[in-house]
N, C-alpha and C positions, 0 to 999 in steps of 0.2 A: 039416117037420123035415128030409128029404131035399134039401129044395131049400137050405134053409142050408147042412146041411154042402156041397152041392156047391161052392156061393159059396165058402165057406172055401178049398174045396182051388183052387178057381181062382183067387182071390186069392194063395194060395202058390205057386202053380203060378209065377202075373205076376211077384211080386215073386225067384223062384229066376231066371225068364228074363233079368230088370232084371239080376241081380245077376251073371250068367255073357253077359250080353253088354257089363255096364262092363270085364268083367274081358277079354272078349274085344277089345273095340275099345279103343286108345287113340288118341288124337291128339297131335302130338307136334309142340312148336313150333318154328319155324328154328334157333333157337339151342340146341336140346336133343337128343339123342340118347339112345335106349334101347339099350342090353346086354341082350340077351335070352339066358337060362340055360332050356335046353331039357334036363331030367330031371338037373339039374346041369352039365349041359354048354354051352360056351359057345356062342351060336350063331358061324361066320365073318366075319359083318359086322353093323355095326349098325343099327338101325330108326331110317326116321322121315330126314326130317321129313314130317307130313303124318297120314295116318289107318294106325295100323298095326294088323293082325289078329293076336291070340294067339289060344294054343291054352289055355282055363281049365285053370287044377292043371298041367299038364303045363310050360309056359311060366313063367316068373317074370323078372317087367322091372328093371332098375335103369336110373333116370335121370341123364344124365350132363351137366350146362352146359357148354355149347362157348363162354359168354361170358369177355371176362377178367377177372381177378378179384386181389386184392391180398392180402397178408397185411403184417402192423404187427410189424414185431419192436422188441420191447422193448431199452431200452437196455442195452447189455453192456460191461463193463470188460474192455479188450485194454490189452495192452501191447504195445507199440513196440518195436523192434530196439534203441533206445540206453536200455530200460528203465522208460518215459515211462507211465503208466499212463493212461488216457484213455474215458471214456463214449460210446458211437456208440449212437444207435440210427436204422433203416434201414427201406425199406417194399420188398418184394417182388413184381412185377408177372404173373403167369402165367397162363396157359392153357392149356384141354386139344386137343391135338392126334390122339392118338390114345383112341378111348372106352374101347375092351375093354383094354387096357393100363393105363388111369390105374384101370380098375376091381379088372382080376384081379390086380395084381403090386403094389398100394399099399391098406394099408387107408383110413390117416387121412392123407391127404397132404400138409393144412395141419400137423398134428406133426411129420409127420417133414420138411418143407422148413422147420419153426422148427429141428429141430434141427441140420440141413445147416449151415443160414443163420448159426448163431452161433459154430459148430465153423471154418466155410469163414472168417466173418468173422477169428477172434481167429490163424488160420495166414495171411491175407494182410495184416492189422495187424503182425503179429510180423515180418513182411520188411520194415518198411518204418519209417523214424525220425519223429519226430515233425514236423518241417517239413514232410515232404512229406506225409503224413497231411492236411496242415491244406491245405496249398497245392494237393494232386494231388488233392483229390475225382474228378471225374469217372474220374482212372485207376483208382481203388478199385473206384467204379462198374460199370466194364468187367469188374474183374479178377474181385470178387464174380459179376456177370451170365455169365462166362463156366465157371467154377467150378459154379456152381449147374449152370449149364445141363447140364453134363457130367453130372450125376448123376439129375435129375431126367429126362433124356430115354429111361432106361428105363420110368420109369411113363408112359410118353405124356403127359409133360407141359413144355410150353416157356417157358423162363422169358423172357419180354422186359424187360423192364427192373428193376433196381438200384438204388434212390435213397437215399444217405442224406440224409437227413435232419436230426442234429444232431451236432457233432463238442463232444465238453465237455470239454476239457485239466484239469488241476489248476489250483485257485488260484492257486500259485507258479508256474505258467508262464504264467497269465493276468495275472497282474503283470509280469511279465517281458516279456508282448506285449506288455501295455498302453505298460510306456517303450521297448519299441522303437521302437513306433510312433512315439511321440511326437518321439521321438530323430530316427527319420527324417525326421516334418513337419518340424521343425526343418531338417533339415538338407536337404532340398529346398526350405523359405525362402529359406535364405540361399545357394543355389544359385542360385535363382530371382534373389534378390535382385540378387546380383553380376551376373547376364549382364543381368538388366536396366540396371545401371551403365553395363558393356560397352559395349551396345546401343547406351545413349544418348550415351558418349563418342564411339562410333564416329560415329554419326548426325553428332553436332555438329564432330567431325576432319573429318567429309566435308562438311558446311555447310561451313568455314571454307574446306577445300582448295578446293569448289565456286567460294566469292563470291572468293579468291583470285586464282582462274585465271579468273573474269570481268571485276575489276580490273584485271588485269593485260592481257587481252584487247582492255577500253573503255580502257586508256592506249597500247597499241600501234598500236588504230586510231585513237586521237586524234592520238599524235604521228604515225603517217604522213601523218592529216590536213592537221594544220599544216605538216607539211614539205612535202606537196603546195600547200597554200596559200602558203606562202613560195617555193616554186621557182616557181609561177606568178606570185605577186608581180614575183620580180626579171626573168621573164622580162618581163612588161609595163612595167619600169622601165626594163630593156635597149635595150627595142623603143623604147620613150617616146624616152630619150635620144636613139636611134640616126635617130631620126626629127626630133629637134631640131638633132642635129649638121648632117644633111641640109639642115634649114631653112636652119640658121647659113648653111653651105655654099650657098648656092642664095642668100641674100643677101648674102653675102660678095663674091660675084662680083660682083654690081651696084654693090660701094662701090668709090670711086676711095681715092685717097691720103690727100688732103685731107680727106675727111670720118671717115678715121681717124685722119688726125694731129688731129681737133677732138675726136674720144671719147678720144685718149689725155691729150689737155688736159685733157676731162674728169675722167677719172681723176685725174688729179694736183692735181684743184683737189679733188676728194674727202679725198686725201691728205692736202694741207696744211690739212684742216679738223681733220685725225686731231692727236692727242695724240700722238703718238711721235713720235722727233726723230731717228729714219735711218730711210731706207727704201730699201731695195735691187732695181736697172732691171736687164732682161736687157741682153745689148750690143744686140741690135736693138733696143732702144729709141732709142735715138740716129738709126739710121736710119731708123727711120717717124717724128720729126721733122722729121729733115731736111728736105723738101718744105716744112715751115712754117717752119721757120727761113730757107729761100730766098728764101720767098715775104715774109717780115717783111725782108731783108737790101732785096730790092730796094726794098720799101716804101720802107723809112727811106733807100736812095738819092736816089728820086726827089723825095723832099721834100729832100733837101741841096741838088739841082742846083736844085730850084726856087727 
């Protein structure tokens, strides 16, 4: 009977030890940090990462994620500077940079940066008109991210990034986009259209000017051609002549009298073959005759005396 109870108490004993050394050891992973509150009071820096040693009952841990982490704000009705009423809803990106701050000066930090988030949202929608709302997202982006941050960085906590997410105009202005739009495809068509006209007028003015100015090019070197070939022509005509004349000239010398007064007979027996009934002699004609009228005079002498 003795020896059970002992068991007993040694078994309580194990499980009191188990129970004041979980509480004394934790282990605490890279991304996490413990606050340790020592008889209420805050320890100066935080625990961990790694295996950290409390003190049971006297110590008390709070765990702190150094991961980042988002919140989803639901969509909110702002209105715009020119009175535009409009749906945004937005995701918030943040994390803890300092532990014992996000712990001791913030209870519920994901409430109260909802409620930052939709206060901060509907004072920086109200500066700004409904175009740019639609056209300037990422300045929103900015202008939220930097807003937040200002307030959030008393709780040791850093806000990184801003996104919205969906921007939902009214009806009547989502018609109103819609034929703007359209208004504009149109009218970047027929922008489009005309310079493509343009283009191709231009194109075909400059073909024309192009084949013009090479037309004009192939008749300029044609005709200098031909007038190089015609000036070489009459020169070898010149020459031909000039070298016939020479001939003439060169037998010329070799003929006597006589055998010109026989070519000029000839000539004239040519004549008299001709159909015209005057024909007109230089005066030296008579004198290159002469020699054969002399020679016929004495002829017809000599057969008188005979």
């Amino acid at each position: 009977m003795a020896v059970g109870i002992g068991f007993i108490w040694f078994a309580i004993l194990v499980v009191l030890a188990l129970i004041v050394l979980s509480m004394a050891i934790k282990i605490v992973p890279e991304y996490q940090r413990l606050v340790v509150f020592r008889l209420g009071r805050a320890l100066p820096k935080e625990s961990g990462p790694g295996v950290v040693f409390l003190i049971p009952i006297v110590d008390k841990p709070v765990w702190v994620d150094l991961r980042e982490q988002f919140l989803e704000i639901p969509a909110q009705t702002c209105i715009t500077r020119d009175n535009a009423p409009i749906s945004i809803d937005f995701l918030i990106y943040w994390k803890v940079v300092e532990p014992g701050s996000s712990v001791i000066h913030v209870a519920n930090f994901a409430g109260a940066s909802m409620g930052i988030a939709t206060t901060t949202l509907r004072a920086v929608i109200g500066d700004i008109i409904l175009d740019d709302v639609l056209a300037r997202r990422d300045h929103i982006n900015q202008v939220l991210r930097g807003k937040l941050d200002e307030v959030t960085a008393r709780w040791g906590v850093k806000v990184t990034t801003v996104e919205i997410r969906e921007i939902t105009p009214p009806t009547a202005v989502q018609d109103a986009m819609n034929r703007q739009m359209s208004a504009e495809r149109s009218r970047r068509a027929l922008v489009t259209e005309a310079d493509g006209k343009k283009q191709a007028a231009i194109t075909i003015a400059e073909g024309d000017k192009q084949a013009a100015i090479l037309k004009a090019e192939g008749l300029r070197q044609a005709t200098i051609l031909t007038a190089e070939g015609d000036r070489q022509a009459a020169v070898l005509r010149a020459e031909g002549f000039s070298l016939a004349l020479d001939r003439i000239y060169q037998v010329a010398q070799t003929v006597d009298a006589k055998t010109l007064s026989l070519q000029y007979l000839e000539a004239l027996k040519a004549l008299g073959n001709s159909p015209a009934t005057k024909f007109i002699f230089p005066l030296e004609f008579a004198n290159f005759l002469k020699p054969l009228t002399d020679y016929a005079a004495k002829a017809m002498g000599g057969k008188e005396g005979a």
